[in-house]
N, C-alpha and C positions, 0 to 999 in steps of 0.2 A: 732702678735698684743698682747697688755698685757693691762690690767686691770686699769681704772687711776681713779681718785677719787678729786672729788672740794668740797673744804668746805667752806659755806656762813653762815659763823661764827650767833651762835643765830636765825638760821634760816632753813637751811637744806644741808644734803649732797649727792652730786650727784655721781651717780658713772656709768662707762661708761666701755667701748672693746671697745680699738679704737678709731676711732670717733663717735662709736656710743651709744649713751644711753643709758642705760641699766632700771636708775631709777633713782628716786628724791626723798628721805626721807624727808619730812618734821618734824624736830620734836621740833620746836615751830610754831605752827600752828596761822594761824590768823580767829576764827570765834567765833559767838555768842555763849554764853553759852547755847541755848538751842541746838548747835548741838555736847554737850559735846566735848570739846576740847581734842585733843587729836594727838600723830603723824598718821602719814601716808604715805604710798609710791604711789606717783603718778607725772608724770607718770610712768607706765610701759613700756619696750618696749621687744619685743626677740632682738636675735643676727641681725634679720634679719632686725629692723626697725619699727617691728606691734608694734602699741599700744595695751595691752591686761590691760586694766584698766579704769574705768569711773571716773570722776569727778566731782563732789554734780549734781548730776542728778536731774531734776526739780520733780520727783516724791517720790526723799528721799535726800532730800540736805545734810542729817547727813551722805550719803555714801559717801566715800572719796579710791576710789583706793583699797587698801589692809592694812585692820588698825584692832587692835588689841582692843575689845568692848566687851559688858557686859551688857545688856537690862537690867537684874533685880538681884541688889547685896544687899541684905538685913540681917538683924541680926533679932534676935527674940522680940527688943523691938520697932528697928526702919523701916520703912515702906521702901521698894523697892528703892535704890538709879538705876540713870539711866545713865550708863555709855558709851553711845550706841547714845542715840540722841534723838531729837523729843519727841512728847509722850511717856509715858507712859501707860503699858493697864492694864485696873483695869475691874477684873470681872463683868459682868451684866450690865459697862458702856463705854467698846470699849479703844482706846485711847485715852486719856488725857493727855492736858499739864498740865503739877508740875513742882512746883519748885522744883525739885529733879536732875538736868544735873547736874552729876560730870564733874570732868573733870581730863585726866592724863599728869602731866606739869614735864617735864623733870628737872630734879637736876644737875648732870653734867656728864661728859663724862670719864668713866675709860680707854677706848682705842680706839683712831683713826687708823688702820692700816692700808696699803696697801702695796701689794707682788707682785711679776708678775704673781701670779694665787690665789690669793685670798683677799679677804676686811674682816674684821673685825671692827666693830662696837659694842661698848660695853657701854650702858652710865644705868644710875639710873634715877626712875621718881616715885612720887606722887601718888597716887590716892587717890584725894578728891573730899570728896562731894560739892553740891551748898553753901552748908553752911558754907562748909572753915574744916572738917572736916578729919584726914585723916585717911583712912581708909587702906591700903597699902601701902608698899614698895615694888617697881618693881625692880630687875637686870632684864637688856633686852640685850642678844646679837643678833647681826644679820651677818651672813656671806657669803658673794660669792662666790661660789669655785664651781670646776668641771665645767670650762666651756669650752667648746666642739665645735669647730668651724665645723666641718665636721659633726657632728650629729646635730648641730642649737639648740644646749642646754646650761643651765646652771643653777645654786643649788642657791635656796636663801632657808638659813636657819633662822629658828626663834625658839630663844630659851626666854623661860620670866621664873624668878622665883619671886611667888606673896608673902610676909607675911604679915600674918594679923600683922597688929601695932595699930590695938582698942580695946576697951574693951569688946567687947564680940566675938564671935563666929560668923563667916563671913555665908551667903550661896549662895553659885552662885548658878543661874537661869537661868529661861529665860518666857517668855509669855505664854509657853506651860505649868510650873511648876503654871505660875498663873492664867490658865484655858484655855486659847488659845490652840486649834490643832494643831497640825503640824506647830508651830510657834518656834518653839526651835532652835531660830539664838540666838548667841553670843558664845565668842573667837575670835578668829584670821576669820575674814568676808575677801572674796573678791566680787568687783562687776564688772563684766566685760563690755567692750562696748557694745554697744547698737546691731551692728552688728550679736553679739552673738544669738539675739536671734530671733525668736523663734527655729532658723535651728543649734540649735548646739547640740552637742552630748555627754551623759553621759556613760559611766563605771564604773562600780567597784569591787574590787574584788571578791563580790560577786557572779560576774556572770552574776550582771545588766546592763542593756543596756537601753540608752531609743528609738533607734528604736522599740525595742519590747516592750519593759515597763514601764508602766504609769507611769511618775513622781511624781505621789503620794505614789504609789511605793519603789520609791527612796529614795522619804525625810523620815527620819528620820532612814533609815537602814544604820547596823552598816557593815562596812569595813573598813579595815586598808589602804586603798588608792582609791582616786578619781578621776578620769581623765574626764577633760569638754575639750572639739577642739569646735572652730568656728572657721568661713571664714569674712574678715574684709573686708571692702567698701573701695572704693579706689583699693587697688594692688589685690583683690580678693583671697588673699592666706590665707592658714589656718595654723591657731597654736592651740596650746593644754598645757594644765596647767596639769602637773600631781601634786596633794595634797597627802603627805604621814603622815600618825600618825606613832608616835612611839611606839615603845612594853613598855618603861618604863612609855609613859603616864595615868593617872588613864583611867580606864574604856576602857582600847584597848581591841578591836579595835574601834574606834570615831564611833559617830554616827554624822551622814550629815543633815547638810541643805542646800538645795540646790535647784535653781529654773533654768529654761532656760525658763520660762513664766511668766511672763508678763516680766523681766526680765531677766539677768546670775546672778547668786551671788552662793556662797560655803562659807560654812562657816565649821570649825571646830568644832561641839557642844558639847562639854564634858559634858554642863548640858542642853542636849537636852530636856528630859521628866524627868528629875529627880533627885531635887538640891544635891550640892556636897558641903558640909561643910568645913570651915577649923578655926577648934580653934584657940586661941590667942595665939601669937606668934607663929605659925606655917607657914609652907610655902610650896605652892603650885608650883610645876615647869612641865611645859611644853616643848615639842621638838618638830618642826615641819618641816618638809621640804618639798617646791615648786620648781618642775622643769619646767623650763620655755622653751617649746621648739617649734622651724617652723616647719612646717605641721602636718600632722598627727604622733604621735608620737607611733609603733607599741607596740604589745605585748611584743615581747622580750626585747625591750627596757624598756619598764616598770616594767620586772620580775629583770631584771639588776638594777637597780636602786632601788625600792622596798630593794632587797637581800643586795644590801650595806647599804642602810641605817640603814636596822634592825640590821647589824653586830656594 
């Protein structure tokens, strides 16, 4: 089988193994601006069929699959833009809605490709504020590769480079930078099916597990790869997301957010507890790689995979 790819021009691209799905990129989205607009890949599926992705879920309708966010991007004159969704949280008064949803709206496309063993997607996108303000230029590539029909895996890569193009001095955040605990989501978020949780399972290079260790724990320690498995309703079989940081990214190894209660979500947080500046005209790049794979995905598979990616 080989790799095949439908494009629903101004709307989104699907890409598939076979006859089977792989993913749905949306990346002109259709939703209100208070749930900052923005692409997204949903649904997800492995090689094998599992959906391993939720869709605007009734308890945070700004969650969308596996999408690329920013709770709180601020400059030193202008207040918290929210790139993420929903409220906003303001010290000593919780969340709030403001008129502050950016949104990130696609410009156009440098490369559509497809190979018999890889996709490549490569287009430029916006980030502006509520206001019409634009505060970024995104290069976004994303690529499919390595995928493994006898191991039940396969590589979606996410590469973003952000410049500041305003006038002052950008700071990514996040809720914990603006007094919230252990609230330091934003970057590259996923949120998993419902399924996942409460019975699913975390590791990390660490050494963490959460059979044995509190997910309080977990959230916000820093390791260079994350791996959540859950067991899905319907066909009862279990898949596993391994999340990899890379060595060139700032601040490696990532530090995690991460829930399996009250829901599944991982998010990447490079400004977990502690914002990360980028002066004017500078640019900020990221590299991240999710292997998506059926059942329990072992140790050695994951030291395998980890070891290439860092090469």
């Amino acid at each position: 089988m080989t790799l095949t790819l439908t494009h629903r021009y101004n709307r989104a691209i699907a890409v598939g193994y076979g006859d089977q799905l792989l993913f749905s990129y949306v990346y002109v989205p259709d939703m209100p601006q208070s749930e900052s607009p923005k692409p997204y890949f949903h649904p997800i599926h492995t090689l094998g069929g599992n959906e391993i992705s939720c869709y605007r879920p009734y308890d945070h309708l700004w969650h969308k699959g596996l999408q690329m966010t920013m709770a709180h991007l601020s400059t030193p004159t202008v207040r918290a833009q929210n790139f993420w969704g929903g409220g906003s949280y303001v010290h000593g008064h919780g969340y709030v809605q403001l008129p502050n949803n950016g949104s990130m709206d696609h410009q156009h496309w440098r490369a559509v490709e497809l190979t018999d063993d890889a996709v490549t997607l490569h287009h430029t996108l916006a980030w502006l504020t509520e206001a019409g303000d634009r505060w970024l230029d995104e290069e976004r590539r994303i690529v499919v590769n390595n995928v493994d029909a006898r191991a039940g895996t396969y590589c979606l890569d996410f590469h973003t480079a952000l410049t500041n193009v305003w006038t002052e001095e950008l700071h990514f955040g996040s809720p914990t930078t603006a007094g919230r605990p252990n609230a330091g989501y934003g970057g590259l978020f996923w949120r998993g099916p419902r399924s996942f949780t409460p019975s699913g399972t975390i590791r990390t290079a660490g050494g963490l597990h959460s059979a044995t260790t509190p997910e309080a724990e977990i959230m916000g320690s820093a390791s260079n790869w994350l791996a959540y498995s859950g067991r899905h309703d319907g066909s009862g079989h279990r898949s596993t997301l391994l999340f990899l940081d890379h060595p060139a990214n700032p601040r490696y190894p990532n530090k995690w957010f991460v829930r399996r209660d009250p829901f599944a979500c991982v998010s990447f947080a490079f400004s977990f507890d502690e914002e990360l500046p980028l002066p004017v005209g500078e640019t900020l790049t990221l590299r991240y790689r999710i292997v998506i794979g059926d059942g329990e995905v072992g140790e050695e598979v994951i030291a395998d995979h980890v070891a290439r990616w860092q090469e």
